[in-house]
TIGU-944106 format. One record per residue (C-alpha): residue number from 1; x, y, z. Coordinates in steps of 0.5 Angstrom, whole numbers, plus 500, padded with zeros to 3 digits. Example, Ala and Ser with C-alpha at 12.3 -4.5 7.8 and 13.67 -1.06 7.14 Angstrom:
n = 1, X = 525, Y = 491, Z = 516
n = 2, X = 527, Y = 498, Z = 514
END
This chain:
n = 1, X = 500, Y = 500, Z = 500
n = 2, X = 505, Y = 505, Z = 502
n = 3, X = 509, Y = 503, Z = 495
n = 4, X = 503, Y = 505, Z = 491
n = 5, X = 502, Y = 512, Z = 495
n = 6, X = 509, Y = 514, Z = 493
n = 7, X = 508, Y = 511, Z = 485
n = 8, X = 502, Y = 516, Z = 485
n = 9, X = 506, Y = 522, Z = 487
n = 10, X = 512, Y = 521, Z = 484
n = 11, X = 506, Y = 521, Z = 478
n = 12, X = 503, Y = 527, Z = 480
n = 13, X = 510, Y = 531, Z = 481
n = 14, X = 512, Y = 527, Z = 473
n = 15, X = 506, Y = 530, Z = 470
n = 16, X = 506, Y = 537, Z = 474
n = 17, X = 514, Y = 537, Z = 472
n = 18, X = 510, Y = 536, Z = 464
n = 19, X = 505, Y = 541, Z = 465
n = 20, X = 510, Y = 546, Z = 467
n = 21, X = 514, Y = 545, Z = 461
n = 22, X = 509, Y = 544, Z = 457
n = 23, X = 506, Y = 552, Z = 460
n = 24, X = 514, Y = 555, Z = 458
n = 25, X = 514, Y = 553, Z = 452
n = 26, X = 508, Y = 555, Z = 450
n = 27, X = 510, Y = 562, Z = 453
n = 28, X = 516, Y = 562, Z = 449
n = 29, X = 513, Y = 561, Z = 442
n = 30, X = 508, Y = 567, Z = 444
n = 31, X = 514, Y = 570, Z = 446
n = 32, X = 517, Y = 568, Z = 440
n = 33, X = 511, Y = 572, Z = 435
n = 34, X = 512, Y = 578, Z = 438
n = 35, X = 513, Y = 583, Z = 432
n = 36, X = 520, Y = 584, Z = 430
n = 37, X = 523, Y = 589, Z = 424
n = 38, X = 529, Y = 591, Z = 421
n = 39, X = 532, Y = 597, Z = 418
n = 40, X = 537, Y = 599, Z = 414
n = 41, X = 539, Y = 606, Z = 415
n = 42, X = 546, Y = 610, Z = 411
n = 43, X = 549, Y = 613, Z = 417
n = 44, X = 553, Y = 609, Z = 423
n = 45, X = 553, Y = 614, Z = 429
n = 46, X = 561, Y = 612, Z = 432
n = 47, X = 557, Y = 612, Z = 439
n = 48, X = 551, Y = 613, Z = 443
n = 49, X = 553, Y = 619, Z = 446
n = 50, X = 547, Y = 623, Z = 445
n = 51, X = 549, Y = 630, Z = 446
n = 52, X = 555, Y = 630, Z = 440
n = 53, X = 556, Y = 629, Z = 433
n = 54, X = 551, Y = 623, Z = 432
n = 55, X = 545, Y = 625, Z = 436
n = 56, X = 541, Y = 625, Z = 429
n = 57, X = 543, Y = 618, Z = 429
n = 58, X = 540, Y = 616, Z = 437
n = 59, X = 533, Y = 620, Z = 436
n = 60, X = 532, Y = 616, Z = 429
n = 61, X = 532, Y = 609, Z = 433
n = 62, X = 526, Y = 611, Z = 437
n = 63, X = 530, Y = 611, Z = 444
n = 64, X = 532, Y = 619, Z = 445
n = 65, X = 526, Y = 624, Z = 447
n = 66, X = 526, Y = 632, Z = 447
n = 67, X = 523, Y = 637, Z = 451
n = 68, X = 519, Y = 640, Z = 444
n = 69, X = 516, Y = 637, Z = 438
n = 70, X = 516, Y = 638, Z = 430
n = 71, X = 508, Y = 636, Z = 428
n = 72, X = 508, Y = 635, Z = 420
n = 73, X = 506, Y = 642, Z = 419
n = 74, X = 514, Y = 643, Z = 423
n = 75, X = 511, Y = 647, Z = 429
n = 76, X = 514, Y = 645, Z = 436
n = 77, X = 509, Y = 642, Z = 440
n = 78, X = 509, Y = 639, Z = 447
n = 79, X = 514, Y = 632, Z = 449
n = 80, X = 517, Y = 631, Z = 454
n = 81, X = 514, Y = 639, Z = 456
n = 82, X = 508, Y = 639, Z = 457
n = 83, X = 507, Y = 646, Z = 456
n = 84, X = 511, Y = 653, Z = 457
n = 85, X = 511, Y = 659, Z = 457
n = 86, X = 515, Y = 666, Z = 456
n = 87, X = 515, Y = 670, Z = 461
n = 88, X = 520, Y = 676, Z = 458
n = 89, X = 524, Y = 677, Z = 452
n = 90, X = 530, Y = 672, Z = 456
n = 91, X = 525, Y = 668, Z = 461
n = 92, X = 522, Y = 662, Z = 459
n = 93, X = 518, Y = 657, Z = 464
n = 94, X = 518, Y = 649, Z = 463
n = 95, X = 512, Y = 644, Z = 466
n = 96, X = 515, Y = 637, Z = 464
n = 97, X = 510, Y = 630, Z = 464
n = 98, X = 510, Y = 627, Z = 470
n = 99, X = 510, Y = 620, Z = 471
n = 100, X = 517, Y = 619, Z = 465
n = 101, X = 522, Y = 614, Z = 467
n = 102, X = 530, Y = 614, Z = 464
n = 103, X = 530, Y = 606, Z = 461
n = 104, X = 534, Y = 605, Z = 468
n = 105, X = 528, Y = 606, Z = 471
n = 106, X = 530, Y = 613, Z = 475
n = 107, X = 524, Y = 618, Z = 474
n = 108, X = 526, Y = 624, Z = 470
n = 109, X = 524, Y = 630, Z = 473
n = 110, X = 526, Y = 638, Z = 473
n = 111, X = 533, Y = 636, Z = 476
n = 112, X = 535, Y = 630, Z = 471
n = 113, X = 532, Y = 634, Z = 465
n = 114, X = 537, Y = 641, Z = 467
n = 115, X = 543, Y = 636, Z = 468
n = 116, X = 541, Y = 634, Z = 461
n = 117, X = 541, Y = 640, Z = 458
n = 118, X = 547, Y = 642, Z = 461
n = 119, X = 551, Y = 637, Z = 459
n = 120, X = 548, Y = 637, Z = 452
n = 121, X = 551, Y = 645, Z = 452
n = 122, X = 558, Y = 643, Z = 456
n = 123, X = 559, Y = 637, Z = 449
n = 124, X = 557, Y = 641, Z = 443
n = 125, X = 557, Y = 647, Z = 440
n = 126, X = 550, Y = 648, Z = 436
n = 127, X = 546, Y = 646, Z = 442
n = 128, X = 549, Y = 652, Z = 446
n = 129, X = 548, Y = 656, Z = 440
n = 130, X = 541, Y = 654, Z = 438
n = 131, X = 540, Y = 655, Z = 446
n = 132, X = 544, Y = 662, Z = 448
n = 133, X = 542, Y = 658, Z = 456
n = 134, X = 545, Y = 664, Z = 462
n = 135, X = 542, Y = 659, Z = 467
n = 136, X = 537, Y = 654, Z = 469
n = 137, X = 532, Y = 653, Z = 475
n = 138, X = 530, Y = 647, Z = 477
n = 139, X = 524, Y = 646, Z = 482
n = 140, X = 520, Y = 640, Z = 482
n = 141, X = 517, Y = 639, Z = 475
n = 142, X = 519, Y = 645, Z = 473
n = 143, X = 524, Y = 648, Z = 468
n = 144, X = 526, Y = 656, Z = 469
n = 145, X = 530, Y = 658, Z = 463
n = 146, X = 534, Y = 664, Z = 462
n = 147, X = 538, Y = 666, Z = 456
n = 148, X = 543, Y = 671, Z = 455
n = 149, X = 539, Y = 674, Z = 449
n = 150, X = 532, Y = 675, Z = 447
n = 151, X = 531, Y = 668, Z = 444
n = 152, X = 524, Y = 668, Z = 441
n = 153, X = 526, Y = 660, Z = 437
n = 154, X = 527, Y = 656, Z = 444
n = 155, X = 521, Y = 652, Z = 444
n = 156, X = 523, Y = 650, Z = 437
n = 157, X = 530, Y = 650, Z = 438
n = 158, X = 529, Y = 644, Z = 444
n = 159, X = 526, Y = 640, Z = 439
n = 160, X = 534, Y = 639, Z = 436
n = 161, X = 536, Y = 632, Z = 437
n = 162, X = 544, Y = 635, Z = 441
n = 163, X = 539, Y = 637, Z = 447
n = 164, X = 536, Y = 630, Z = 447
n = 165, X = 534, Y = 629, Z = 454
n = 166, X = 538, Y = 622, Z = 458
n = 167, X = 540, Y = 621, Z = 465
n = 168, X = 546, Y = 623, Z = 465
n = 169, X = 549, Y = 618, Z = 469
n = 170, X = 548, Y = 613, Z = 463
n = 171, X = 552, Y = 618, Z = 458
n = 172, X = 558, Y = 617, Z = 455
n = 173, X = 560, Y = 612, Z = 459
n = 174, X = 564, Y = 605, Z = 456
n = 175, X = 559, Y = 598, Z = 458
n = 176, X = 554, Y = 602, Z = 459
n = 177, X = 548, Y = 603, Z = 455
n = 178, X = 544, Y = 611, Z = 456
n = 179, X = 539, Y = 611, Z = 459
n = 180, X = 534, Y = 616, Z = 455
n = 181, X = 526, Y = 616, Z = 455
n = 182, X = 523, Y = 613, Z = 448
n = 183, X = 519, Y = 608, Z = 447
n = 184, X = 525, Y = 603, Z = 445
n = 185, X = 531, Y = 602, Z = 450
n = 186, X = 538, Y = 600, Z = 448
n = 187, X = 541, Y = 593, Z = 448
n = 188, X = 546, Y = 591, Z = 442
n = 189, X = 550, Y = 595, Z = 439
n = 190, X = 556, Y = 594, Z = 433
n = 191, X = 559, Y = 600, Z = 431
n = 192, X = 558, Y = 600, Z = 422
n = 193, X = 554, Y = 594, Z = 423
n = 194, X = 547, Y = 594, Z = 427
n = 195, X = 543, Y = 597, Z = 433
n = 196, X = 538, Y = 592, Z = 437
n = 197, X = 533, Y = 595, Z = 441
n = 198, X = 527, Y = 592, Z = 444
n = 199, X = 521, Y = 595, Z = 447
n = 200, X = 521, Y = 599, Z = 454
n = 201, X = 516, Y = 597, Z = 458
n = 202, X = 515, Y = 603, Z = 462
n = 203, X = 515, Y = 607, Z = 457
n = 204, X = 510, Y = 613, Z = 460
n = 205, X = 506, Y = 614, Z = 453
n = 206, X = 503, Y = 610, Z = 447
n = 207, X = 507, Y = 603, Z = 449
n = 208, X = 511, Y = 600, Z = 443
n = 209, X = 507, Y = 595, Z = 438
n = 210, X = 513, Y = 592, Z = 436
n = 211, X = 518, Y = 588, Z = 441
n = 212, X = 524, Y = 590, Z = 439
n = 213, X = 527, Y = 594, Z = 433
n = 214, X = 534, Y = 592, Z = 429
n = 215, X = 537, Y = 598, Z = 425
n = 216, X = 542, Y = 595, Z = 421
n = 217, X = 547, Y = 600, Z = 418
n = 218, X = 549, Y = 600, Z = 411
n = 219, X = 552, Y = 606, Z = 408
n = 220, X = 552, Y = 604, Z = 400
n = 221, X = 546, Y = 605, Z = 396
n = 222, X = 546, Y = 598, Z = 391
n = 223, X = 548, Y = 595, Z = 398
n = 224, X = 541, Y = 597, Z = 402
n = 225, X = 537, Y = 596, Z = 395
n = 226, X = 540, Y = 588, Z = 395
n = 227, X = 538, Y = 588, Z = 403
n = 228, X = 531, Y = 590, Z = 401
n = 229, X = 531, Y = 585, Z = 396
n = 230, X = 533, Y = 579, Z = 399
n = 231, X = 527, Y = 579, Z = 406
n = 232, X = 534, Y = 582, Z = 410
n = 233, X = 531, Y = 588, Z = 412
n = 234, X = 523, Y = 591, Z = 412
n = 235, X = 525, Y = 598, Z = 410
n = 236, X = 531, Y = 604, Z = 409
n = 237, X = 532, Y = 609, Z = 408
n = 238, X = 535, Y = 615, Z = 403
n = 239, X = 533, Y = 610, Z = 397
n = 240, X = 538, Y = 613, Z = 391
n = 241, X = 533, Y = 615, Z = 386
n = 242, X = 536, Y = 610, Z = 381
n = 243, X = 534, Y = 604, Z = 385
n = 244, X = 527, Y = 607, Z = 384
n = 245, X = 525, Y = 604, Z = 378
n = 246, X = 528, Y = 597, Z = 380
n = 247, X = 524, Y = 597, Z = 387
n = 248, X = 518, Y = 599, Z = 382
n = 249, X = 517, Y = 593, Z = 378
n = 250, X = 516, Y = 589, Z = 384
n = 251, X = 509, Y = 588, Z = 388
n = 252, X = 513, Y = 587, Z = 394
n = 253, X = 515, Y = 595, Z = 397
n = 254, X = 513, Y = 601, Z = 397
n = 255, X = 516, Y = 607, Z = 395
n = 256, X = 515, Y = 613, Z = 400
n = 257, X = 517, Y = 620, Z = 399
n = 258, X = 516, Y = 626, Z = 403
n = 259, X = 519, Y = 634, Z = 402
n = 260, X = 525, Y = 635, Z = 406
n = 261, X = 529, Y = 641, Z = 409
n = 262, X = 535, Y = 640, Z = 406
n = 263, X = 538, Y = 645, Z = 401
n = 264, X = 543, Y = 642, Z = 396
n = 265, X = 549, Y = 648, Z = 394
n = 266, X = 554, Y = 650, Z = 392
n = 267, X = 558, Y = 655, Z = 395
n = 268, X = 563, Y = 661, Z = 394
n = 269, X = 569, Y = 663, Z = 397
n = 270, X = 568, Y = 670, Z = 398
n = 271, X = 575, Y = 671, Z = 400
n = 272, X = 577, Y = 668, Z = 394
n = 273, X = 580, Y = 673, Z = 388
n = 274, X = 575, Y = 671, Z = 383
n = 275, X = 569, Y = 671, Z = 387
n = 276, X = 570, Y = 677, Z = 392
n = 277, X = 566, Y = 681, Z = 388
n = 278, X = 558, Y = 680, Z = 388
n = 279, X = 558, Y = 680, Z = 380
n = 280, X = 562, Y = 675, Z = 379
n = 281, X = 558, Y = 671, Z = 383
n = 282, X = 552, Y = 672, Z = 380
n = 283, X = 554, Y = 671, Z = 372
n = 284, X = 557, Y = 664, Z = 375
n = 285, X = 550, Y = 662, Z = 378
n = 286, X = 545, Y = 663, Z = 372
n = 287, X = 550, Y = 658, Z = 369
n = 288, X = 548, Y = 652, Z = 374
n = 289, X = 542, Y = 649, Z = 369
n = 290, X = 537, Y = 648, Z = 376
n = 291, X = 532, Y = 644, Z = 372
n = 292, X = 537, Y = 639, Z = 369
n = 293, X = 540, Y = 637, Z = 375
n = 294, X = 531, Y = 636, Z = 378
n = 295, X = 531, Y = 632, Z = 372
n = 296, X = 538, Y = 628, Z = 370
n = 297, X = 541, Y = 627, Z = 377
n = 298, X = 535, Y = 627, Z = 382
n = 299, X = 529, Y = 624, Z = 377
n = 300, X = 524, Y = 629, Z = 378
n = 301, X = 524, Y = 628, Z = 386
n = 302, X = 527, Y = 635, Z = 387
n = 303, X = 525, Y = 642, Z = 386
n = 304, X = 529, Y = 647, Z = 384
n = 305, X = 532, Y = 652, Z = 389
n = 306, X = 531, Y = 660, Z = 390
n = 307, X = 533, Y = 661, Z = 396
n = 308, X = 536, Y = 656, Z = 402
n = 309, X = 529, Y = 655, Z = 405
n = 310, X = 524, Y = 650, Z = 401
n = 311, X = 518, Y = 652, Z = 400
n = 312, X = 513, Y = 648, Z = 404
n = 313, X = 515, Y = 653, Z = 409
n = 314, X = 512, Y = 660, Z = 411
n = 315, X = 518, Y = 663, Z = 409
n = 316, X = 521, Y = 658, Z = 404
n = 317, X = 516, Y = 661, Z = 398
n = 318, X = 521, Y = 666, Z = 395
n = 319, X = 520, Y = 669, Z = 388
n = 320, X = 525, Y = 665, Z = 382
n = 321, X = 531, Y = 670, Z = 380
n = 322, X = 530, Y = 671, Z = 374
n = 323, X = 537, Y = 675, Z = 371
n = 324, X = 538, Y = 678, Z = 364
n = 325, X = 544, Y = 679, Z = 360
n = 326, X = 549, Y = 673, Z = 357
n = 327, X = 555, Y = 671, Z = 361
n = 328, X = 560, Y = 673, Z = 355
n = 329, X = 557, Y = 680, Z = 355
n = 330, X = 558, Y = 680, Z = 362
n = 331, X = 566, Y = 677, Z = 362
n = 332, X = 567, Y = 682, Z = 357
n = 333, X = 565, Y = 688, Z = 359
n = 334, X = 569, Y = 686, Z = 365
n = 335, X = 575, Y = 686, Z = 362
n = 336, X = 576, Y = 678, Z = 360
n = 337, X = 577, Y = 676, Z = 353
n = 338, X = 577, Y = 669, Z = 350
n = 339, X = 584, Y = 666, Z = 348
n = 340, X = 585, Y = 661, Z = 342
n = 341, X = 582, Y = 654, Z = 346
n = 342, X = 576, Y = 659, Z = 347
n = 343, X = 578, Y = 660, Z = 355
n = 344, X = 576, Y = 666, Z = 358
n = 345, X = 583, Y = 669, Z = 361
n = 346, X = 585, Y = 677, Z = 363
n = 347, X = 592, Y = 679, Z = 363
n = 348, X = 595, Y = 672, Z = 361
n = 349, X = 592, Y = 669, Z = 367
n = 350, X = 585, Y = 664, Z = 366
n = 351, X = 579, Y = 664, Z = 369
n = 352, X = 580, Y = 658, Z = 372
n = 353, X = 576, Y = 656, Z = 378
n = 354, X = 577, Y = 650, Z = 383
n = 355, X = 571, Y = 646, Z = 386
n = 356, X = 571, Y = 641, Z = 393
n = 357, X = 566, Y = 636, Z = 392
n = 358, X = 566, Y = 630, Z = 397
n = 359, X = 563, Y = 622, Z = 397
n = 360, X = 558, Y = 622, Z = 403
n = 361, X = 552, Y = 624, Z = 398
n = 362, X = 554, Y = 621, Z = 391
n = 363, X = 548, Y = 626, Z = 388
n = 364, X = 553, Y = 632, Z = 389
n = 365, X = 559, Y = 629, Z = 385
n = 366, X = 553, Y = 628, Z = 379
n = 367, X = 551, Y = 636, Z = 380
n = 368, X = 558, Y = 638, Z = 380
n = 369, X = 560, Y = 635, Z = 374
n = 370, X = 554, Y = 638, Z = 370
n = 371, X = 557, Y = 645, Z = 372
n = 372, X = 563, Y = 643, Z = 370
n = 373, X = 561, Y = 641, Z = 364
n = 374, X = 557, Y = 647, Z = 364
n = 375, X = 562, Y = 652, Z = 365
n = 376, X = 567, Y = 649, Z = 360
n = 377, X = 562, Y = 650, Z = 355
n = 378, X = 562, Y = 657, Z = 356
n = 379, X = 570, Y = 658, Z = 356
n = 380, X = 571, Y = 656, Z = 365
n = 381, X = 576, Y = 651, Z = 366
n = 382, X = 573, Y = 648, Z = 373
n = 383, X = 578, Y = 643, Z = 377
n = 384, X = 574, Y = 639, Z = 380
n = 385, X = 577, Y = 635, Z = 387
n = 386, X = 574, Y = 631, Z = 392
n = 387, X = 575, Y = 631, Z = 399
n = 388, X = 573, Y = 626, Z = 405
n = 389, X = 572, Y = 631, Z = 410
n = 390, X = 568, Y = 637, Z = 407
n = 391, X = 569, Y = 640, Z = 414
n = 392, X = 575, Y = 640, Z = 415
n = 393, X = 577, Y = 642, Z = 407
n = 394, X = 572, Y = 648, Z = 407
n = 395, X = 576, Y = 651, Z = 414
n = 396, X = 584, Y = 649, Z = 412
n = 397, X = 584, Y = 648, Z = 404
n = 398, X = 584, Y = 653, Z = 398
n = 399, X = 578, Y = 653, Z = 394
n = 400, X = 574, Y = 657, Z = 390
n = 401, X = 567, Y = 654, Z = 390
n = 402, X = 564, Y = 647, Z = 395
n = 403, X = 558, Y = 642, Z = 394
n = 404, X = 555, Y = 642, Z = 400
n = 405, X = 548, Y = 639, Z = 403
n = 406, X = 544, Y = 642, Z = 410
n = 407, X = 538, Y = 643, Z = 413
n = 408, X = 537, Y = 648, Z = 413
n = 409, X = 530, Y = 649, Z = 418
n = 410, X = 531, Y = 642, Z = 422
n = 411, X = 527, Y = 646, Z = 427
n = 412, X = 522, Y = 648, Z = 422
n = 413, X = 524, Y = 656, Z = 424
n = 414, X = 529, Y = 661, Z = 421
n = 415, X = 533, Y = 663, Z = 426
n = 416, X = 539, Y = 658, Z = 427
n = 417, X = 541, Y = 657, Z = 419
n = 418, X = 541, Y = 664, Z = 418
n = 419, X = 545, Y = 665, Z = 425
n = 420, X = 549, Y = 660, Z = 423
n = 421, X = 551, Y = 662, Z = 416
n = 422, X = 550, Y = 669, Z = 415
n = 423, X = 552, Y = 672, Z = 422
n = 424, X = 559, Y = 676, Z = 420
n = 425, X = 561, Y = 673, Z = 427
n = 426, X = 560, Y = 666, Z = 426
n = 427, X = 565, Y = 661, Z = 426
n = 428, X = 560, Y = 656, Z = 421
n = 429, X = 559, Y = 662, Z = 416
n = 430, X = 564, Y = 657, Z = 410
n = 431, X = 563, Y = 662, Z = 405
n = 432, X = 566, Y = 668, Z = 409
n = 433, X = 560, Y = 673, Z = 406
n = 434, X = 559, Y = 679, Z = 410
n = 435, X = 553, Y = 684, Z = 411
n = 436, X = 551, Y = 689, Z = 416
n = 437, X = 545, Y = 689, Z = 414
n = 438, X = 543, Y = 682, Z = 414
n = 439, X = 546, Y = 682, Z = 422
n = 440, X = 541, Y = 688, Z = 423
n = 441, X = 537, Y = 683, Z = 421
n = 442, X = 539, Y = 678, Z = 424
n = 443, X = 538, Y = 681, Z = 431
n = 444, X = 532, Y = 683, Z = 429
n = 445, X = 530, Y = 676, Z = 428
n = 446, X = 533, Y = 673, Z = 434
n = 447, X = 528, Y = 679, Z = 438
n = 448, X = 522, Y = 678, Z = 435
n = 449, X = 516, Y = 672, Z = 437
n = 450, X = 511, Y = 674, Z = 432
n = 451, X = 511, Y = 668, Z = 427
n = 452, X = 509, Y = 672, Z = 421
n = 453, X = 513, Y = 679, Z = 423
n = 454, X = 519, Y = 672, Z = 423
n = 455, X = 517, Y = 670, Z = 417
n = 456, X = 516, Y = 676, Z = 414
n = 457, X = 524, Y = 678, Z = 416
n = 458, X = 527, Y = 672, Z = 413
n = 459, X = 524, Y = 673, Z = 407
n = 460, X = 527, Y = 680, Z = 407
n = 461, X = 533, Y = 677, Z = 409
n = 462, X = 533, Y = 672, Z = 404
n = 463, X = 533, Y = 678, Z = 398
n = 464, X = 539, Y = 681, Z = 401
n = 465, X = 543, Y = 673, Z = 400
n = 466, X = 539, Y = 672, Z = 393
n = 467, X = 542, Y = 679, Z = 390
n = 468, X = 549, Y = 678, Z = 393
n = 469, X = 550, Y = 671, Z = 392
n = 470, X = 554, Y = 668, Z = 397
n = 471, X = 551, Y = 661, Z = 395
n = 472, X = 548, Y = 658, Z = 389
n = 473, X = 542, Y = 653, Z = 391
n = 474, X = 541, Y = 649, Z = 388
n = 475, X = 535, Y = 644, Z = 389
n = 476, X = 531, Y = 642, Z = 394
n = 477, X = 531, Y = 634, Z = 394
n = 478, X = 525, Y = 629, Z = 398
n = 479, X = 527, Y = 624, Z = 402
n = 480, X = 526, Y = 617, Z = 399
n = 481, X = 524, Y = 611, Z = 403
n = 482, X = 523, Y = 603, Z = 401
n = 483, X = 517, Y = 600, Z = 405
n = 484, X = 516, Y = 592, Z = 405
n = 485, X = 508, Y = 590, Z = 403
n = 486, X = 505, Y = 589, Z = 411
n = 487, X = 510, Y = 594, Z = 415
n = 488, X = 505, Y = 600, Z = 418
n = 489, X = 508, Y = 606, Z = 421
n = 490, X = 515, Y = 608, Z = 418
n = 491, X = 514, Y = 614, Z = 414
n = 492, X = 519, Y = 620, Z = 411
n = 493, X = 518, Y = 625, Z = 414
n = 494, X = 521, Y = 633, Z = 413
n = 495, X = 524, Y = 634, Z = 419
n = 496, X = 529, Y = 627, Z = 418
n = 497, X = 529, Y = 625, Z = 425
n = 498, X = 522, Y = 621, Z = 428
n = 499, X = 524, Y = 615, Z = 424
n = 500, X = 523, Y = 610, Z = 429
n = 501, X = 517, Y = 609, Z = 433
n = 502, X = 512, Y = 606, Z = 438
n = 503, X = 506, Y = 606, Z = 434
n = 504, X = 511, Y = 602, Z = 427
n = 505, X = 508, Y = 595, Z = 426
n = 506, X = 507, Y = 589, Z = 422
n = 507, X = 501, Y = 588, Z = 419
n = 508, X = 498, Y = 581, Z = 422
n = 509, X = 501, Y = 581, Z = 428
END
């Protein structure tokens, strides 16, 4: 009898041990179907530091946060602020969310968020101009800033990636991932190759619908074009206009596009010999053919640039220049003549002019081309050169014209690009150009709050930068995106950084 007893609960033990891993495993499949997606992004950030050079980067992957928000219409609109106000001319307050976590589980509150900003400003230079912060009060919830100057843009300016909100604790630190407030937390990364991310669960808005995110990072077009076509990857981003029609013929992806504020450009050294004078400057600029660049190089997915801001924007719906006069006429009443291999020279020396390019976006190389050939056909040798660096070439190496890419309104305002490259002051201003009006305008612009008189004034300041010519624009290309069949949520967007996030799923899951 007793030998039977213990054969039954030895039984019982046996099938509640089979039950039990018949419930594990079960919790494993369901746990296994959780929607997953992979993405191929062109850019590699070198860390995860947010408050650096990369910053773009960590708030395209879901993870980063800021205090303010671009909506589709490019307004700044609450986040991680829920509102605030002006107080005066240099005084603003701040009321943040309640109840948001950093992924380290630490909640984030007034202290944590000055910390934040405070570093962001200590590591790069754009947020501390974009800020212009003389100090922060912190008291509960609530953010008092004062800044050195009338700052009229702060609100929109907080929405720039460099002053990304993170415990700073967690920032910058080897084995340590950072710990910042978005709807997917850090957990793999491999520098050029990949970043895993999973959902946080205590995310304090709309929780994620995807349980983890992986972003792959392949910098060449062809290559992300294989990836997509091959199932290796759901999505990517910044799709070169020539894999558009291969991605066309099949029923598989989705192109997207979307308007971007990015300005492609050529710049001018004002400080070189041949482009110190505006004159100069101009009859170069009715040379670049706009409207063959939108169609050869860009396959209609571009407008052709009349200043540095698209016109999608309030203040980017500037009038075409329309320049009258041949360039021949121009080069001879200056004094140039053509000599016998039909090259413009004056006092034995040519018309020669020596042009940067550089292969980050290969577009640009195609458009420096086209103005070569351009220029050639109407008597001006162009040396063209290309450089690894832009940056660094444009600060220490001599050139006379530059191909160059920027948005140039990634907060939806004016003001910083404006202070960036035309302030005589700026230490961004690459085409050394300066005008006394523009920086009265500029300070002007950086006292005033109304939208419209902003608006107004950077249309004002654009004809200023139009009649003098320190730029020729070039276009204003859209953003390209190839989507899976199934994958809802991932769309281009102009503002270029709210790539990834919560509400992103797949169809079926």
């Amino acid at each position: 009898m007793r030998t039977q007893t213990f054969t039954f609960l030895l039984w019982i033990a046996v099938a509640g041990l089979f039950l039990l891993s018949g419930c594990g495993s079960e919790k494993g499949a369901d746990a296994s179907k959780e929607p997953s997606a992979t993405f191929a992004f062109p850019w590699s950030p070198s860390s995860l530091d947010p408050h650096g050079s990369d910053s773009w980067e960590i708030m395209r992957s879901g993870a980063g946060e800021t205090l303010v928000k671009l909506n589709k219409e490019l307004e700044p609109v609450p986040w991680l602020a829920k509102e605030w106000k002006q107080e005066t001319p240099t005084t603003w307050t701040f009321q943040l969310q309640e109840n948001v976590t950093f992924h380290n589980g630490k909640p984030m509150d007034a202290a944590s968020v000055k910390a934040s900003l405070q570093r962001s400003i200590e590591k790069e230079a754009k947020a501390k101009d974009l800020l212009k912060i003389k100090a922060i009060e912190a008291a509960s919830n609530q953010l008092k800033i004062e800044t050195t100057e009338p700052n009229a843009a702060l609100p929109a300016h907080l929405a720039d990636p460099s002053v990304m909100i993170g415990d700073v604790g967690t920032l910058g630190k080897r084995g340590t991932y950072p710990a910042l407030t978005g709807p997917f937390q850090m957990e793999e990364f491999h520098k050029d190759e990949s970043l895993v991310l999973k959902r946080y669960e205590q995310y304090w808005g709309e929780n994620a619908l995807l349980s983890r995110v992986t972003i792959r990072f392949i910098s060449e077009g062809n290559t992300r074009l294989m990836a997509l076509q091959s199932g290796d990857v759901d999505a990517a981003v910044d799709i070169p206009v020539d894999n558009i029609d291969v991605l066309q013929k099949s029923n598989q992806f989705e192109i997207l596009t979307a308007p971007s504020l990015r300005t492609h450009m050529m710049l001018f050294n004002v400080q070189s010999s041949l482009f110190k004078d505006a004159a100069f400057r101009k009859a170069v600029d009715v040379l670049v053919p706009k409207e063959e660049i939108v169609r050869s190089v860009m396959k209609g997915k571009a407008s052709a640039a009349n200043g540095p801001f698209p016109n999608l924007l309030p203040f980017g719906q500037v009038e075409e220049k329309k320049e009258t006069g041949s360039f021949a006429a121009f080069m001879e009443k200056e004094g140039w003549q053509k000599n016998e291999e039909a090259r413009w020279e004056k006092n034995g020396k040519l018309f020669e002019i020596n042009m940067l390019t550089f292969p980050q976006r290969p577009e640009l190389t195609v458009m420096a081309e086209i103005i070569q050939s351009e220029l050639l056909a109407n008597g001006v040798q162009v040396n063209l050169r290309q450089v690894e660096n832009i940056d660094e070439a444009l600060a220490k190496e001599k050139w006379d014209v530059a191909m160059y890419s920027m948005l140039t309104a990634h907060t939806g305002d004016p003001e910083y690009f404006l202070n960036l490259f035309y302030r005589s002051d700026s230490s961004s201003n690459v085409s050394h150009y300066a005008s006394p009006v523009l920086d009265r305008l500029i300070a002007q612009l950086n006292e005033t709050a109304d939208r419209e008189q902003r608006n107004e004034l950077a249309l004002n300041m654009q004809k200023v930068i139009n009649s003098d010519v320190p730029q020729s624009f070039l276009v204003h290309p859209e953003t390209i995106f190839a989507v899976r069949k199934g994958l809802t949520g991932f769309e281009p967007q102009a503002s270029e950084f709210y790539y990834i996030h919560s509400q992103i799923n797949v169809a079926g899951e």
